[in-house]
VEXDREN-2710 file (C-alpha; in Angstrom, 1 decimal):
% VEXDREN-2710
k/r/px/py/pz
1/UNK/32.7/8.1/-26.2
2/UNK/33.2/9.0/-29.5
3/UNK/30.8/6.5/-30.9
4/UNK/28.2/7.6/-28.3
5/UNK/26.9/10.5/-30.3
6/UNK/26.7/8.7/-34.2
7/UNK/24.9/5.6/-32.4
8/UNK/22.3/7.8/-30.8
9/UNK/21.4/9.2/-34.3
10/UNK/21.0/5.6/-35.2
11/UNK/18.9/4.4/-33.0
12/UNK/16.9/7.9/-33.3
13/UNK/16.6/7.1/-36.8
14/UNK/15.3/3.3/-36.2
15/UNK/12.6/5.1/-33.7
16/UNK/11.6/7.4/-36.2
17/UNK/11.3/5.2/-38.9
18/UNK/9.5/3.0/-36.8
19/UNK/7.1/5.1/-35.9
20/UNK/6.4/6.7/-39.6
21/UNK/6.1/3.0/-40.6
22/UNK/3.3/2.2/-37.9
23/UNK/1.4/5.8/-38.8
24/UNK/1.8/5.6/-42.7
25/UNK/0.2/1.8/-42.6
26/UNK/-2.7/2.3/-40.1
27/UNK/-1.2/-0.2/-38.2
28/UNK/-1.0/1.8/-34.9
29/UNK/-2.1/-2.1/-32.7
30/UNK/1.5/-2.1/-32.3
31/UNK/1.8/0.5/-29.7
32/UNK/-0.1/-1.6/-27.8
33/UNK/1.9/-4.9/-29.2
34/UNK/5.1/-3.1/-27.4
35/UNK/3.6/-1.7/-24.5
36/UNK/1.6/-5.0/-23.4
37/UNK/3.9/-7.4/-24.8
38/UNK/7.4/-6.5/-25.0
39/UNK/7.3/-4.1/-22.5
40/UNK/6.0/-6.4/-20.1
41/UNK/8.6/-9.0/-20.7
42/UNK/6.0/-11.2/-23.3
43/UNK/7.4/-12.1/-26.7
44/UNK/3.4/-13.6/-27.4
45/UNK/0.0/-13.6/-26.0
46/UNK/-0.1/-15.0/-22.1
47/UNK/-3.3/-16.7/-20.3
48/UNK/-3.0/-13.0/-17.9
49/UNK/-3.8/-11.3/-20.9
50/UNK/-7.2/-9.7/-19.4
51/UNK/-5.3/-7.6/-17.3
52/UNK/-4.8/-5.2/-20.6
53/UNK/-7.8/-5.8/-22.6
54/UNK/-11.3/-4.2/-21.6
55/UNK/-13.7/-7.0/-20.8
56/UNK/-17.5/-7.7/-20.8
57/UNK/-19.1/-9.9/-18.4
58/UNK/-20.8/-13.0/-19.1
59/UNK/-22.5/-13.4/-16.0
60/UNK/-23.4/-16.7/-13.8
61/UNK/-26.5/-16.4/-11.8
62/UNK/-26.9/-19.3/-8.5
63/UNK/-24.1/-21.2/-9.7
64/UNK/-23.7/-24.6/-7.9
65/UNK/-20.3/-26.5/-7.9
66/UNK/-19.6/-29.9/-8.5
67/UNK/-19.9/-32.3/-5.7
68/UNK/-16.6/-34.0/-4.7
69/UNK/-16.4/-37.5/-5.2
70/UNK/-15.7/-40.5/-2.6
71/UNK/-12.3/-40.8/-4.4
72/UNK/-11.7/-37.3/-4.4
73/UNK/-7.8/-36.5/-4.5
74/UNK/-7.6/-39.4/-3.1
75/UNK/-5.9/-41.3/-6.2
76/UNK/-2.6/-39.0/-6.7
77/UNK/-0.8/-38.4/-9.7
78/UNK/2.2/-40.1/-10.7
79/UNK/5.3/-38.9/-10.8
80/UNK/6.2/-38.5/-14.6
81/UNK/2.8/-36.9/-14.9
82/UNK/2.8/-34.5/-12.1
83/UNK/6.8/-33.5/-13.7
84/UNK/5.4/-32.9/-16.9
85/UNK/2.4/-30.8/-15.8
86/UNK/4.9/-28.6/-13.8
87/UNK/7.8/-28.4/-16.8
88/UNK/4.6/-27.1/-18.9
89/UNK/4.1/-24.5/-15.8
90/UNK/0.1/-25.7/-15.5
91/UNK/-2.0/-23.5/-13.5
92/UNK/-4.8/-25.9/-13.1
93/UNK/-5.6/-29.4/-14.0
94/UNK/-8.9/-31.1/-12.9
95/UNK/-10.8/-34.5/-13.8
96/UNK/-14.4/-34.7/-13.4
97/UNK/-15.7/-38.2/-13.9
98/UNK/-19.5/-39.2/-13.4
99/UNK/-20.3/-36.2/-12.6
100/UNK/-18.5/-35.6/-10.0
101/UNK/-15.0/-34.4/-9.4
102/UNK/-12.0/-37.2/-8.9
103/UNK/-9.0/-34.7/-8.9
104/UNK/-8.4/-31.1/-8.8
105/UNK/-4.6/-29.2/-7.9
106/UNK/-3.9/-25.3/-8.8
107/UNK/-0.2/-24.1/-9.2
108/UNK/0.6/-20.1/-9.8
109/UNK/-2.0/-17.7/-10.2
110/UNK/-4.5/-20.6/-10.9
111/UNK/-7.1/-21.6/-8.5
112/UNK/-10.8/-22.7/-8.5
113/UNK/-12.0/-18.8/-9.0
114/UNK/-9.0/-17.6/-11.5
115/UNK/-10.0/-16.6/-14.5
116/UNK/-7.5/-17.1/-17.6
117/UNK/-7.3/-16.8/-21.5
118/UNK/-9.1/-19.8/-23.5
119/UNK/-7.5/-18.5/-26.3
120/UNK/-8.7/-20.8/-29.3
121/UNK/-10.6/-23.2/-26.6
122/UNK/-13.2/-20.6/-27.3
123/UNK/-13.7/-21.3/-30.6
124/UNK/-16.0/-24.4/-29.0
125/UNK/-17.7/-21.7/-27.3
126/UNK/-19.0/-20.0/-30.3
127/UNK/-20.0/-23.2/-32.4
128/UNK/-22.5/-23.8/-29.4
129/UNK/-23.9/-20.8/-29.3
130/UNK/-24.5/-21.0/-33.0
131/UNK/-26.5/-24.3/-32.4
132/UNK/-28.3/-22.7/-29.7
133/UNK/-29.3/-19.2/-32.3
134/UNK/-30.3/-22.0/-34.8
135/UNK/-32.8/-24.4/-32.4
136/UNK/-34.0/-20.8/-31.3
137/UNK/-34.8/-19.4/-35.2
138/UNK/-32.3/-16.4/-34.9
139/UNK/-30.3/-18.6/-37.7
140/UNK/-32.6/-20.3/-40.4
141/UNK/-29.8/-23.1/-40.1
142/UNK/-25.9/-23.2/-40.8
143/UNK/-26.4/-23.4/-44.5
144/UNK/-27.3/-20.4/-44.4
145/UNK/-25.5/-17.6/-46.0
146/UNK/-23.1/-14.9/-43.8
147/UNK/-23.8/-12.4/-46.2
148/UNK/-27.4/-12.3/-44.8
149/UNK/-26.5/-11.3/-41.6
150/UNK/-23.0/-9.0/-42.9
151/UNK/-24.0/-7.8/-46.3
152/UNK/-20.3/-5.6/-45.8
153/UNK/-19.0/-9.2/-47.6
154/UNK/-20.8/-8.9/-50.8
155/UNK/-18.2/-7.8/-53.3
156/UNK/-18.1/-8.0/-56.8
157/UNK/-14.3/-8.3/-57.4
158/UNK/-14.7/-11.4/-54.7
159/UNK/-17.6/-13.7/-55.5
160/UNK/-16.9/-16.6/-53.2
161/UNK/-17.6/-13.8/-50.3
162/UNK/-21.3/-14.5/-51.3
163/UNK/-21.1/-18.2/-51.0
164/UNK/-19.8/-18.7/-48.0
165/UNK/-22.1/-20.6/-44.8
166/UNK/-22.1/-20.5/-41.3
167/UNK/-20.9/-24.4/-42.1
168/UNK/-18.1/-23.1/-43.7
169/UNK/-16.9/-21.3/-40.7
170/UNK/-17.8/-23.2/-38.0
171/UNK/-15.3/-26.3/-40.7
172/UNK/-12.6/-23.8/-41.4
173/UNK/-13.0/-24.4/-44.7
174/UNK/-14.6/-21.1/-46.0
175/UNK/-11.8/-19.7/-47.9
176/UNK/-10.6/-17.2/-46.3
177/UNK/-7.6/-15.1/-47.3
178/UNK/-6.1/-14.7/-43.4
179/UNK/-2.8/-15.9/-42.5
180/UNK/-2.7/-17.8/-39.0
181/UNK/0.2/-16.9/-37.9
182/UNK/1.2/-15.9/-33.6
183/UNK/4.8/-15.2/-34.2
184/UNK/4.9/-12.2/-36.8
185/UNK/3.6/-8.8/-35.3
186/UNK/2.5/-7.3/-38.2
187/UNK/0.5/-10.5/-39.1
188/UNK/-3.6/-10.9/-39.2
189/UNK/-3.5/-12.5/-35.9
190/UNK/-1.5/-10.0/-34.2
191/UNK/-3.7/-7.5/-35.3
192/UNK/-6.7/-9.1/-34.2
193/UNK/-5.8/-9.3/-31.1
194/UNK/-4.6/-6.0/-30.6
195/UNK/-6.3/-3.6/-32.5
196/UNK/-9.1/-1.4/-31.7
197/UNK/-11.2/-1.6/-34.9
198/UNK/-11.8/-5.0/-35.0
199/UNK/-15.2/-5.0/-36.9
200/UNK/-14.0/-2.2/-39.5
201/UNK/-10.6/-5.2/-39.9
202/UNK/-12.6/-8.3/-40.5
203/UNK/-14.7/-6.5/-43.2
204/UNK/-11.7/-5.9/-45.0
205/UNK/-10.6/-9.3/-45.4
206/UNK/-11.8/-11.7/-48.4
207/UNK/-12.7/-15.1/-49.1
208/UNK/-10.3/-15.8/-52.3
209/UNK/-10.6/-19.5/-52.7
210/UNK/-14.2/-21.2/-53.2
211/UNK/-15.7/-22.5/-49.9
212/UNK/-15.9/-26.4/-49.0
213/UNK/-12.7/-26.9/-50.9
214/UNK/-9.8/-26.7/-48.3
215/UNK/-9.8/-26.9/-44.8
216/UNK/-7.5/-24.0/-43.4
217/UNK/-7.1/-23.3/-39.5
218/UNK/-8.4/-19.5/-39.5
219/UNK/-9.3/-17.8/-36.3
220/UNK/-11.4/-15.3/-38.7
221/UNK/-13.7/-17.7/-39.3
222/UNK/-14.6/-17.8/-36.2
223/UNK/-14.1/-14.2/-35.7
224/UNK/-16.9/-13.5/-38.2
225/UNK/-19.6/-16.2/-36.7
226/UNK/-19.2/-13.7/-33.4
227/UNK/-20.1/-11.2/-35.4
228/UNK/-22.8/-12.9/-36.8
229/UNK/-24.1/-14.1/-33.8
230/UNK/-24.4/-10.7/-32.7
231/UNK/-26.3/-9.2/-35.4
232/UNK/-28.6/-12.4/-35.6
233/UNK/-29.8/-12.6/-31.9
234/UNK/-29.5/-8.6/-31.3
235/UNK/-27.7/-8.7/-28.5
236/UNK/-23.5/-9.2/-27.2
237/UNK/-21.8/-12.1/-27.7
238/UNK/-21.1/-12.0/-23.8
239/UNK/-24.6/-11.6/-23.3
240/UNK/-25.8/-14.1/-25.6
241/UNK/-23.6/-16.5/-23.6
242/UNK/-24.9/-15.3/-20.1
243/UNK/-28.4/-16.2/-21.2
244/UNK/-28.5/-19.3/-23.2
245/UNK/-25.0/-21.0/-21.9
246/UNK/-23.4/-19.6/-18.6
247/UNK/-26.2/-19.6/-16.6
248/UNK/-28.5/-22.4/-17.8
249/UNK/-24.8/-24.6/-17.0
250/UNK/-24.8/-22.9/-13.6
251/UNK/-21.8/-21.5/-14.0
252/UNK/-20.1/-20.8/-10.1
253/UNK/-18.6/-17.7/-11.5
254/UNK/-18.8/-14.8/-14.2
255/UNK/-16.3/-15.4/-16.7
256/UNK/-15.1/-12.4/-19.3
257/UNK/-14.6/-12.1/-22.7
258/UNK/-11.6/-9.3/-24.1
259/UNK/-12.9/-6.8/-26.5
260/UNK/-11.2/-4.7/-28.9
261/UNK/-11.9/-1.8/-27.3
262/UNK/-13.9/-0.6/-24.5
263/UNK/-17.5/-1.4/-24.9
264/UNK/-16.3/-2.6/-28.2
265/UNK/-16.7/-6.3/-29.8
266/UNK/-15.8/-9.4/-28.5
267/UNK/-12.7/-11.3/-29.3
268/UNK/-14.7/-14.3/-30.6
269/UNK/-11.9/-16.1/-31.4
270/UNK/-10.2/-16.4/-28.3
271/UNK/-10.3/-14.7/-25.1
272/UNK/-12.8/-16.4/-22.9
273/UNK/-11.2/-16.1/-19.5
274/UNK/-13.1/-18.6/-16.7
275/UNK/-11.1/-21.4/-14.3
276/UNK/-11.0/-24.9/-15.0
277/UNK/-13.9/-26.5/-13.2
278/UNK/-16.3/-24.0/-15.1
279/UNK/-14.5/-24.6/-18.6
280/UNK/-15.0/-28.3/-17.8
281/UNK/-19.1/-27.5/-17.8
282/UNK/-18.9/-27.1/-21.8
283/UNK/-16.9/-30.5/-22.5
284/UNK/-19.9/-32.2/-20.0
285/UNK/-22.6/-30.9/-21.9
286/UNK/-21.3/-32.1/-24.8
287/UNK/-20.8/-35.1/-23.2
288/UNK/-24.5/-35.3/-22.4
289/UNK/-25.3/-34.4/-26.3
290/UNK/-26.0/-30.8/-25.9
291/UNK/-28.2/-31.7/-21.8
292/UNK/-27.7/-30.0/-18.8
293/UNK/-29.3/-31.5/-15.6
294/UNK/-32.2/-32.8/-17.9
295/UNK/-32.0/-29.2/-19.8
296/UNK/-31.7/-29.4/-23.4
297/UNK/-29.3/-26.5/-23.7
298/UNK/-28.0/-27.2/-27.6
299/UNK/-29.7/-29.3/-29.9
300/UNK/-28.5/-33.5/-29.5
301/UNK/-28.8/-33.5/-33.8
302/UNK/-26.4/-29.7/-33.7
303/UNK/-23.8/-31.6/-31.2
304/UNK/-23.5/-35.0/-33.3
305/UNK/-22.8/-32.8/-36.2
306/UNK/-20.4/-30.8/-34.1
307/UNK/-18.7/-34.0/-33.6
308/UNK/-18.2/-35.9/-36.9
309/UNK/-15.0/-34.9/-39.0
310/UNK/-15.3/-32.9/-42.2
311/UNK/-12.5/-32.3/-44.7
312/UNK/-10.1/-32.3/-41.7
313/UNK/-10.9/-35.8/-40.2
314/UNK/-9.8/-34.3/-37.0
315/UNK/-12.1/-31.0/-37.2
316/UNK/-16.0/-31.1/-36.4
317/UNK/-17.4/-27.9/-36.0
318/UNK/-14.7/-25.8/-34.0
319/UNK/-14.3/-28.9/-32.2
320/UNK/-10.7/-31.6/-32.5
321/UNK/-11.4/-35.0/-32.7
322/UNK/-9.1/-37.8/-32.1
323/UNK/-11.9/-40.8/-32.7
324/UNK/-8.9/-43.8/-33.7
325/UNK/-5.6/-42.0/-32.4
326/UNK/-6.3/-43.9/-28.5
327/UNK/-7.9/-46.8/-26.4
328/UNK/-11.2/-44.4/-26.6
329/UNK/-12.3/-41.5/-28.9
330/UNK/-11.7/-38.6/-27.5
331/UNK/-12.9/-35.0/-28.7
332/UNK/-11.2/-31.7/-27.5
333/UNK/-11.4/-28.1/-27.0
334/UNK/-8.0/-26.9/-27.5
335/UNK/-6.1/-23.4/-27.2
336/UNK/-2.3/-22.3/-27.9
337/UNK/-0.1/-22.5/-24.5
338/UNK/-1.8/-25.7/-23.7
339/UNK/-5.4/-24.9/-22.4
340/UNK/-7.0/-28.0/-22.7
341/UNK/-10.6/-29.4/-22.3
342/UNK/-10.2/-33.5/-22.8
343/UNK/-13.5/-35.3/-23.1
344/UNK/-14.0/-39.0/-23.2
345/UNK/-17.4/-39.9/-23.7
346/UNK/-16.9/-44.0/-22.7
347/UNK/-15.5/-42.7/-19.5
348/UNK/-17.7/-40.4/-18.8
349/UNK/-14.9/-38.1/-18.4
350/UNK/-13.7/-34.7/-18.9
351/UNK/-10.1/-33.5/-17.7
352/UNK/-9.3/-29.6/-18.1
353/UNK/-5.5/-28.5/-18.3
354/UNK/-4.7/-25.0/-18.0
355/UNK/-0.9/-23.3/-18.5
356/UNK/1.6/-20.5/-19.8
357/UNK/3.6/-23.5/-22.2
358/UNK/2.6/-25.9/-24.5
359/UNK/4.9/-28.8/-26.5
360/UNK/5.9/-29.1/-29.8
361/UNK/3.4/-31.0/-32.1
362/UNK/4.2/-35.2/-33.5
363/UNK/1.8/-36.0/-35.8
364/UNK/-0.4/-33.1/-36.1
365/UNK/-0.7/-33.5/-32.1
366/UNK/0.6/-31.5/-29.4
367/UNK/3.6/-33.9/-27.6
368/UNK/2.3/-32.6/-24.1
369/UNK/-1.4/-33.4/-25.5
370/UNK/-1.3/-37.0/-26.5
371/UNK/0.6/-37.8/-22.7
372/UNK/-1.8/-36.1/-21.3
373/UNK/-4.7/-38.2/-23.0
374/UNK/-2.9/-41.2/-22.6
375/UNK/-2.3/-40.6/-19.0
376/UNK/-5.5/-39.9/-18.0
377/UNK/-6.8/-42.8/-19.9
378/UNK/-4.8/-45.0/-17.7
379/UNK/-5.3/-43.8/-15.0
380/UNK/-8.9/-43.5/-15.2
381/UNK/-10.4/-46.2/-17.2
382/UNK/-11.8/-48.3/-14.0
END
């Protein structure tokens, strides 16, 4: 007992500390780091994430759902793959093939109406939307410069903030001085995602290295071309989406997108919470170069751009590409935890996975990825 009392001044003192440390550095996010995450049993981010964040609606308006086609469920899994989409704890995986869906099976909370985190699938979200603000005039074209839309960048002790393009963005190679990093708490990322200024954060950060140099995985980037999309067209991101994506698609449900705060900005980044049969709508159009039903949603010249590597060979614009790693090309959509949107354009195919884990990476690849590609390319490819 006698250790009782000098241990409780301890961990007093740790609290107090703590808790100076958060208020001295502004960095008062991680209340809500500790409360939603730790608190709640989550070392990281989790697809349920929406449950904590406020939301805006990007509404659908007479969605229709993909027929079912003659095969449907009818050609089962195998084994091996049906044990590794259940050791990655999937929520949903689904294969539509000419149109029509082949296979569709929900585990967990997932189901044909859930709605769960994109996390950085979203990232393809915004580079559409850009090519749709372009072919509309909103954007004079993606060379054009973000300081004409956020003159908070131009800054005289960093010059290259002045140079930098949509392009550069939508490449990740704009030079941005942002760490991606989803472990650390205090990081760039963590703050991102947590904080309630996150407008008043991204103007603080710089571009320090010149633009077109070095590609750099930064969800800033595409934090900024939400921002820019938003003060370009006049209107929300979520809105923007509704009008000239969600609904044109024929979306079946209203998806949401986190904010910061509430009726605050949208996490552009991430955080684009729909089911799997409705992500699988954005990987079809693309499919279809930028066509919908005979609509011409996003310019066919904006999606073959989208689509060809830059100083990454496996980056387009906020899109992966795998043209020479399998049987087929193949071109992706891809956020942390495994939420995958698989399109295979000489199979006419797209394949959406959904799930709380993710494997470890061989060759720049996720391990759970490349089975996954491979898999559905055997399976498929009749």
């Amino acid at each position: 007992m006698k250790y009782v009392a000098p241990l409780f001044k301890a961990v007093l003192l740790i609290i107090i500390s703590f808790n100076a440390y958060i208020l001295l550095s502004g960095k008062t996010y991680m209340y809500k780091v500790i409360d939603f995450g730790y608190m709640h049993g989550n070392t990281s981010a989790t697809i349920q994430d929406i449950d904590f964040f406020y939301t805006r609606t990007i509404e659908s308006l007479n969605g229709v759902q993909w027929p079912k086609g003659v095969d449907y469920n009818k050609k089962q899994l195998s084994k091996d793959f049906r044990a590794r989409l259940e050791e990655n704890e999937s929520i949903a995986f689904t294969v539509i093939q000419d149109d029509s869906i082949r296979y569709e099976e929900y585990w967990g909370v997932g189901s044909k109406k859930s709605r769960t985190n994109s996390f950085s699938a979203g990232k393809s979200i915004v580079s559409i939307l850009i090519g749709i603000a372009v072919e509309e005039g909103a954007i004079d074209s993606i060379h054009q410069k973000v300081i004409d839309f956020i003159p908070e960048y131009k800054n005289k002790k960093y010059p290259y903030n002045s140079e930098v393009t949509i392009e550069h963005l939508l490449s990740m190679n704009s030079g941005m001085d942002w760490d991606e990093g989803y472990v650390n708490p205090l990081g760039i990322t963590a703050e991102a995602y947590f904080t309630e200024r996150l407008k008043d954060l991204m103007f603080e950060i710089n571009f320090t290295e010149k633009p077109g140099t070095k590609w750099n995985y930064q969800s800033g980037n595409t934090q900024v071309l939400g921002i820019l999309l938003e003060r370009a067209t006049g209107v929300s991101l979520s809105e923007y989406a509704s009008e000239k994506l969600w609904k044109p698609l024929q979306a079946t449900d209203d998806a949401e997108w986190m904010l910061d705060q509430e009726n605050g900005t949208e996490k552009a980044y991430c955080c684009f919470n729909s089911n799997a049969l409705d992500f699988a709508r954005f990987g079809h159009l693309y499919l279809n170069n930028g066509k919908w039903k005979g609509q011409q949603i996003v310019d066919s010249s904006y999606v073959a751009a989208s689509l060809k590597s830059g100083l990454n060979e496996q980056y387009g614009y906020s899109w992966w590409l795998y043209n020479t790693e399998y049987k087929y090309p193949v071109f992706c959509m891809i956020g942390i935890n495994g939420q995958y949107v698989i399109n295979i354009p000489e199979l006419n195919l797209v394949a959406v996975r959904l799930g709380h884990k993710e494997e470890g990476k061989y060759n720049d690849q996720h391990k759970d990825l490349i089975y996954y590609i491979e898999k559905i390319i055997e399976q498929y490819d009749v």
